[in-house]
C-alpha positions in Angstrom: 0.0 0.0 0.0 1.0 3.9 -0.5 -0.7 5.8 1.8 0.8 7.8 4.3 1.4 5.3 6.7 4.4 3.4 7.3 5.9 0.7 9.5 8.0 0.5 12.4 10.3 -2.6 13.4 12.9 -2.8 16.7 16.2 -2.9 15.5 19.4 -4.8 17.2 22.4 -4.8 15.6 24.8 -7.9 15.0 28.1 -8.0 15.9 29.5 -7.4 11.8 26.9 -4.4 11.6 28.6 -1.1 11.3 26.4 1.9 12.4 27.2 4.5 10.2 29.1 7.8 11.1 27.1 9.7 13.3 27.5 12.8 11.7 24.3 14.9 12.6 23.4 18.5 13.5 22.4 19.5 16.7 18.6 19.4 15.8 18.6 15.7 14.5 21.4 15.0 17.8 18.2 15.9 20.5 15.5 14.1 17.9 18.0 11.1 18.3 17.6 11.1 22.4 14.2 12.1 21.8 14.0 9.4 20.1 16.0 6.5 22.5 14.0 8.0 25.5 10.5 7.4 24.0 11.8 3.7 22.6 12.4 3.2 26.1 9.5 3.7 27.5 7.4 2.5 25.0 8.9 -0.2 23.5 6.0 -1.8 21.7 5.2 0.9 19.7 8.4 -0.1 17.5 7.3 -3.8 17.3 4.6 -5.0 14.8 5.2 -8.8 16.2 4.8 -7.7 20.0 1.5 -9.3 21.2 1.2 -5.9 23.0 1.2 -3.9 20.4 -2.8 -3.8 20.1 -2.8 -2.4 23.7 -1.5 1.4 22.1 -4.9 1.3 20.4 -8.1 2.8 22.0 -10.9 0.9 22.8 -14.3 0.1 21.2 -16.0 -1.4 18.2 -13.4 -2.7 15.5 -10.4 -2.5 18.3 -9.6 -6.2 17.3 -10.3 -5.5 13.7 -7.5 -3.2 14.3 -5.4 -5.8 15.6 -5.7 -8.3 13.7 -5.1 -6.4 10.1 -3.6 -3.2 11.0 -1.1 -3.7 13.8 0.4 -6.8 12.3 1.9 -4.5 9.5 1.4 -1.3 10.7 1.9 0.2 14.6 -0.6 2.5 16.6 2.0 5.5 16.3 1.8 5.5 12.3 -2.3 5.4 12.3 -2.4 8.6 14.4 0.1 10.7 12.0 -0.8 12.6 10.3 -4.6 10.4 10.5 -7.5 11.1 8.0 -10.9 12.1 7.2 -14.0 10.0 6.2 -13.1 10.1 2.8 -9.2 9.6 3.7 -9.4 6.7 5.8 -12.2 5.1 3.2 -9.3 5.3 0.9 -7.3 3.6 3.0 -9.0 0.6 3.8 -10.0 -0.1 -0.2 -6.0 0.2 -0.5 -5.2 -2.6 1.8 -7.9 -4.9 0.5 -7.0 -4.3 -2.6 -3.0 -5.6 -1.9 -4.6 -8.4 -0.1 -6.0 -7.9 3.5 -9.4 -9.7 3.9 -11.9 -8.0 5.3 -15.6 -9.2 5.1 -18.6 -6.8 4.5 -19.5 -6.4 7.6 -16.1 -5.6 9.1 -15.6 -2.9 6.3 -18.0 -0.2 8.0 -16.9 -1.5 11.3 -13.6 -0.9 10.7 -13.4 2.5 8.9 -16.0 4.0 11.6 -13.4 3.4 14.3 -9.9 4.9 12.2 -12.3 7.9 11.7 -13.5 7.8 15.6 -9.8 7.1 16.5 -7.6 8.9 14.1 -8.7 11.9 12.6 -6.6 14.0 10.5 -4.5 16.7 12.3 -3.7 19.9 11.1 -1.2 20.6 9.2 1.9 22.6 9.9 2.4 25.7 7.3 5.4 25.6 4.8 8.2 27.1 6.6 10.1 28.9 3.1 13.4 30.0 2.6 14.4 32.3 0.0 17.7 31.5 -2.0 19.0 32.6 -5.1 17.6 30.3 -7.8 14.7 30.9 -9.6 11.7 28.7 -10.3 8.2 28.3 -12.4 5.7 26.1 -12.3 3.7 24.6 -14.7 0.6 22.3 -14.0 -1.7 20.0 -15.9 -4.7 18.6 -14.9 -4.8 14.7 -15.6 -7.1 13.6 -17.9 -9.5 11.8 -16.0 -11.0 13.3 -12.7 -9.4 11.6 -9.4 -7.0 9.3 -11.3 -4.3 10.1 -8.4 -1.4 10.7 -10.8 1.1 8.3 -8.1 4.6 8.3 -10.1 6.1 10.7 -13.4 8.4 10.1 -15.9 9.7 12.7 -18.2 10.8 10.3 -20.9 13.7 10.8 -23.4 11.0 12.2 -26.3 10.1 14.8 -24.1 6.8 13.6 -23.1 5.1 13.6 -19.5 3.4 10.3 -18.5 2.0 9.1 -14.6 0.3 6.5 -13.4 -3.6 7.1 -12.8 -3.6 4.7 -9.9 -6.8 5.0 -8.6 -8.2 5.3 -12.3 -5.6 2.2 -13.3 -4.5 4.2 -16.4 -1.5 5.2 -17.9 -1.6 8.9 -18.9 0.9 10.7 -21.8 1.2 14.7 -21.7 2.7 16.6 -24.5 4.1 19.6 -23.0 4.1 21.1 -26.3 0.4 21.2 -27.4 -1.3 20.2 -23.7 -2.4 17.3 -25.6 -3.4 14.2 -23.0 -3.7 10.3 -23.7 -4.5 7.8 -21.1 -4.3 4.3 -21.9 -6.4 2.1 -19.5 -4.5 -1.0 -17.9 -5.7 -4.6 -19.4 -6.6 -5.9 -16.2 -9.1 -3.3 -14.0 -8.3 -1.8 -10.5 -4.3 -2.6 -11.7 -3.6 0.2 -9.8 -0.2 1.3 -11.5 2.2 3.3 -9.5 6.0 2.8 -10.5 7.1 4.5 -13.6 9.8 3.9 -16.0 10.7 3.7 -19.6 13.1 1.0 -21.2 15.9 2.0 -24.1 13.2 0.9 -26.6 10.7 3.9 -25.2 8.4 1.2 -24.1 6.5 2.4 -20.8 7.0 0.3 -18.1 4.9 0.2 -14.7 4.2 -1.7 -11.2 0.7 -2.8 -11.1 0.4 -2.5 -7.4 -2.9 -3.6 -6.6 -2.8 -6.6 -9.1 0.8 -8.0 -8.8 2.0 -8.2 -11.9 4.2 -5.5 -14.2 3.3 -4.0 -17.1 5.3 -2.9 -20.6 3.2 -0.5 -22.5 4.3 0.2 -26.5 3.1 3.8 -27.1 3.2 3.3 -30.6 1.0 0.3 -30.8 -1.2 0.9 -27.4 -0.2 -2.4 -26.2 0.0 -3.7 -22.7 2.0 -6.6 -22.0 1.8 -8.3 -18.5 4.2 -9.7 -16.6 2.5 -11.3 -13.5 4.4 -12.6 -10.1 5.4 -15.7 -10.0 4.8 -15.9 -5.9 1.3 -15.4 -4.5 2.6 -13.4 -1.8 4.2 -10.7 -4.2 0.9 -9.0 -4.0 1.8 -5.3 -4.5 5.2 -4.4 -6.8 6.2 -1.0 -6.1 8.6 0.9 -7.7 10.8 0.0 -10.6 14.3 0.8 -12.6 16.4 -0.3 -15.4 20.2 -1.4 -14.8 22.8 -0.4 -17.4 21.9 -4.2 -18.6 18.6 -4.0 -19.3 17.0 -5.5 -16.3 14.7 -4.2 -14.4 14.7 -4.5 -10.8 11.6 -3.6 -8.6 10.5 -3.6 -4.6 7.7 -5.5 -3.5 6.9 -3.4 -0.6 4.2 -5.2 1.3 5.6 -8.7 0.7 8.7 -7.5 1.5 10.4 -8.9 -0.9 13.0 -7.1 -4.0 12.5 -8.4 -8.1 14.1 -9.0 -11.2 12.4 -9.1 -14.3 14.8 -10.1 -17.4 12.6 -8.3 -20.6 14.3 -10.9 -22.8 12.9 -13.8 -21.3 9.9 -12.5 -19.4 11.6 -14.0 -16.2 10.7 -12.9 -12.5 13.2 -13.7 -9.9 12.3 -12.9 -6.1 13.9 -12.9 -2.7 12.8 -11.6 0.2 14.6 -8.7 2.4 16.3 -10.5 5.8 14.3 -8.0 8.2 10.8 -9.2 8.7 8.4 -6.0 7.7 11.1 -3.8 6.0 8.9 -2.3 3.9 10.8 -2.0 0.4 10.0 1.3 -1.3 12.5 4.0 -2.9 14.9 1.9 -5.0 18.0 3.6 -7.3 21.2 1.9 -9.2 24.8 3.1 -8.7 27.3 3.4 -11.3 28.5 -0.4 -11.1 24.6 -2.0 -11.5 24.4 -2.4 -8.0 20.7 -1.7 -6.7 19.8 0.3 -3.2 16.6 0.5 -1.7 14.8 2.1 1.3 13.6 0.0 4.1 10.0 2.3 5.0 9.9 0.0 8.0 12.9 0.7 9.9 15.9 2.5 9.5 17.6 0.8 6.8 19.2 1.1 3.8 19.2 -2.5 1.5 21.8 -3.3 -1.5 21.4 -5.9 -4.0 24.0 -7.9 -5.4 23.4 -7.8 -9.3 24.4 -11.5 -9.6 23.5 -13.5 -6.5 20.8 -11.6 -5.5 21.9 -11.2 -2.1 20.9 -8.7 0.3 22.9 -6.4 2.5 21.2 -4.4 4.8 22.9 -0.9 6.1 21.8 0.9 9.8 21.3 4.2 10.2 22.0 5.8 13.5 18.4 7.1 14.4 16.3 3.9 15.7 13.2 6.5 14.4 14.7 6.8 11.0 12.3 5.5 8.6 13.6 6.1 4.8 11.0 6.3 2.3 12.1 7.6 -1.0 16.2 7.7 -2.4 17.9 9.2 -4.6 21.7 9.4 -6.0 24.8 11.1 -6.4 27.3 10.6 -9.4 29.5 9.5 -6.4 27.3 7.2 -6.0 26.2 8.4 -2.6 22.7 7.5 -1.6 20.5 10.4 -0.2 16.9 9.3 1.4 14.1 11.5 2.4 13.4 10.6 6.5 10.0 10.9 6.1 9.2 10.0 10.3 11.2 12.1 11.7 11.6 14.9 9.1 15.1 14.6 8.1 17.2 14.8 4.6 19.8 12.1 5.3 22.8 11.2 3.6 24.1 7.9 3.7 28.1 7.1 1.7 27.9 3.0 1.1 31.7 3.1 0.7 32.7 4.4 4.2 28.8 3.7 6.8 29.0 7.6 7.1 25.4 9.0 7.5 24.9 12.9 8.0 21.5 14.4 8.1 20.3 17.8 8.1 16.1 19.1 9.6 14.4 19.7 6.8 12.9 23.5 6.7 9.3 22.4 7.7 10.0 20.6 10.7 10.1 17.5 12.1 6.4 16.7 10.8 7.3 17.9 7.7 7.1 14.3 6.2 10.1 14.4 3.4 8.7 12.2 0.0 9.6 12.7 -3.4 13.5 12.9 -3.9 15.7 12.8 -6.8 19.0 14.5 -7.8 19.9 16.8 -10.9 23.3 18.1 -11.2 24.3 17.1 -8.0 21.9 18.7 -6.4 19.2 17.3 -4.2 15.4 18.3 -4.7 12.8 17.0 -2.7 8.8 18.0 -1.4 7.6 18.1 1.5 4.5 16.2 1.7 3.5 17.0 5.3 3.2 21.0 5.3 0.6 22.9 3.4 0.6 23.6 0.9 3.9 21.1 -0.3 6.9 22.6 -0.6 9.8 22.0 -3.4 13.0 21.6 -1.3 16.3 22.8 -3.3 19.6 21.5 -1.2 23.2 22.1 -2.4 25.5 19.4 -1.1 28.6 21.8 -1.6 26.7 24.8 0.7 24.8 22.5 2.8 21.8 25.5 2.3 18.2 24.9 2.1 16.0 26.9 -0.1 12.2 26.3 -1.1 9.2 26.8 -2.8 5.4 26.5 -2.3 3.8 24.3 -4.7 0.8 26.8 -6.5 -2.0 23.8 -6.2 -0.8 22.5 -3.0 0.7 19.3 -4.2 -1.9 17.3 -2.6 1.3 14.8 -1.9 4.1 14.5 -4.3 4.9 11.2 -3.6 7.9 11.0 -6.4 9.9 13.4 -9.5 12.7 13.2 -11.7 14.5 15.0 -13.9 13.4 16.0 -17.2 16.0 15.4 -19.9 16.1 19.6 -20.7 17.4 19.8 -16.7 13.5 20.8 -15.4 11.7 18.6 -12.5 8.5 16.8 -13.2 6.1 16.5 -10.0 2.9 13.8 -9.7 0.4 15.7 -7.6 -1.2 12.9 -6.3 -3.7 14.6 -4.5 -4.0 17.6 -6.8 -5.1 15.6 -9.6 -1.8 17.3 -11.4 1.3 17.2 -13.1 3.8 19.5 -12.8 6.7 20.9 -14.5 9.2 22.7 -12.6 11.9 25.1 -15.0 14.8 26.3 -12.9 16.7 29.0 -13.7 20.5 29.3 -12.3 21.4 32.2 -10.3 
């Protein structure tokens, strides 16, 4: 599922683990104790296998509902932040059935009636904004078909614009040129496509996440081709890239597993990430082939390797760290969006050494989107209102930002376009956005 809500799992390293170099500013240093003191006292709230863990919940109809098929994946502390309306939480539920957790009709209304009673949705904290000396402009399309929840973009070497309609389970292409929108419905309904890429052919590749299986669109032709899992438990594929050979590697976030799909042969390898409940979710290559991913549910970064398959799974320092989106340096430095604790983190593979730095909306700021362009690291805020566009330059270690015009409405990922401009899914907006940045 991509909601809003993550996972949290206790974390004890072995004695070959190397925490990485705790290189942190004073704010992130007191968030860190902050962090230790409230582990301490309430330990359960970190542990989704803890029988305990349904006593953080409040009482009353659909408690054990709760239990049974939120808690196991998900604890207490993640349903109350940043919580949801009627229509939010309604949103919610259909997500998890449709990734596989059974509910029957009558535990539906049950269920939703107490997240609502339980977990309403907070206010928001405003953007906090910076000025700096780069210029930026916006430019927004509305998708095609009304609350399609554009989920991921892609700017693709043509120059077009496509996202992933997710709740539509549509493909969508933009011509920035003319305005002109196509949308190209998914061969199975309720796919529910959310990863985005495009192959060396142009073919359109995407993660059906609420139908397990990916999907290779030719734009020429209109045709879908589907790939489906070959493990009933890889219910929900994720996010996706090509290597420099061709394959593409995915995460499967709720099965907790990582992919590899060869396009030659059509074959799907799986294995599943060593820490129960990681939560597999931003994944990047390096220079050598070698694929990274975030661990959403805990505070770890996974590598890949290429060949065996193998995973090797990095700490960070903070036990509250919880990594949702990456992205990558020509150093091949991974940088990761701390979307818990409201960090931008940066973690070097080579030497353990992790640094972070508060992001400028606080620490419920909710960091999402990230990707790199020219070194630089851009990322939005997803938990401020209205979103924000972060700019961060490694070299100054300064912040500056900008409000997103339609509010974002969650940008949950971006990339850069191949003129050097952004691209931004608006989930929430019902938008597309192109971001041109001028130097200063």
């Amino acid at each position: 599922m991509d909601s809003s809500i993550g996972s949290s799992k206790p974390w004890l390293p072995s004695a070959d683990e190397k925490v990485g170099e705790r290189v942190l500013t004073y704010q992130c240093w007191l968030r860190l104790i902050v962090g230790w003191a409230w582990l301490l006292v309430f330990p359960t709230a970190w542990s989704q296998a803890a029988p305990d863990a349904a006593q953080a919940l409040p009482p009353g109809p659909g408690h054990d509902i709760v239990a049974a098929k939120c808690v196991s994946c998900h604890d207490a502390t993640r349903l109350k932040s940043p919580g949801y309306s009627r229509e939010g939480w309604q949103r919610v539920v259909s997500q998890m059935m449709h990734i596989g957790v059974t509910l029957t009709p009558e535990q539906v209304p049950v269920l939703t009636e107490y997240l609502v009673r339980s977990f309403p949705e907070r206010a928001r904290p405003q953007a906090a904004l910076i000025p700096g000396g780069v210029q930026v402009s916006f430019r927004e399309w509305a998708v095609a078909t009304p609350d399609a929840f554009p989920h991921d973009p892609l700017a693709a070497t043509d120059g077009a614009l496509w996202y992933t309609g997710q709740h539509a389970s549509v493909l969508g292409r933009i011509d920035p040129g003319s305005g002109a929108i196509k949308e190209y419905p998914t061969n199975i309904p309720d796919s529910g496509p959310h990863g985005l890429t495009e192959d060396s052919a142009g073919d359109i590749w995407f993660t059906a996440n609420s139908a397990a299986y990916i999907g290779k669109l030719d734009p020429k032709s209109g045709t879908i081709t589907d790939y489906k899992m070959p493990d009933t438990r890889a219910r929900d594929p994720h996010t996706l890239r090509f290597d420099r050979n061709g394959i593409l590697w995915f995460t499967v976030q709720g099965a907790n597993m990582i992919g590899q799909l060869n396009p030659r042969t059509g074959e799907i390898k799986l294995v599943s990430v060593p820490t129960p409940h990681a939560l597999p979710y931003g994944l990047v290559i390096n220079s050598k082939g070698v694929p990274f991913f975030a661990e959403f549910g805990g505070n770890r970064i996974g590598e890949i390797d290429p060949r065996t398959m193998a995973i090797h799974e990095h700490l960070l320092p903070n036990p509250g760290t919880r990594p949702r989106r990456i992205g990558i340096t020509a150093d091949d430095v991974i940088w990761y969006s701390d979307y818990a604790r409201g960090c931008l983190g940066r973690f070097d593979p080579k030497t353990g050494a992790v640094k972070e730095w508060p992001s400028p909306g606080g620490p419920d700021s909710q960091p999402y989107g990230i990707t790199v362009l020219d070194g630089v690291i851009w990322y939005s805020e997803s938990g401020v209102r209205p979103n924000t566009l972060v700019r961060f330059d490694p070299r100054s270690e300064k912040f500056q930002n900008w409000a997103i015009p339609s509010g974002g409405g969650v940008v949950r990922n971006m990339m850069p376009t191949r003129d050097g401009d952004l691209v931004l899914a608006e989930s929430g907006a019902g938008k597309l956005a192109m971001v041109h940045i001028q130097a200063p």
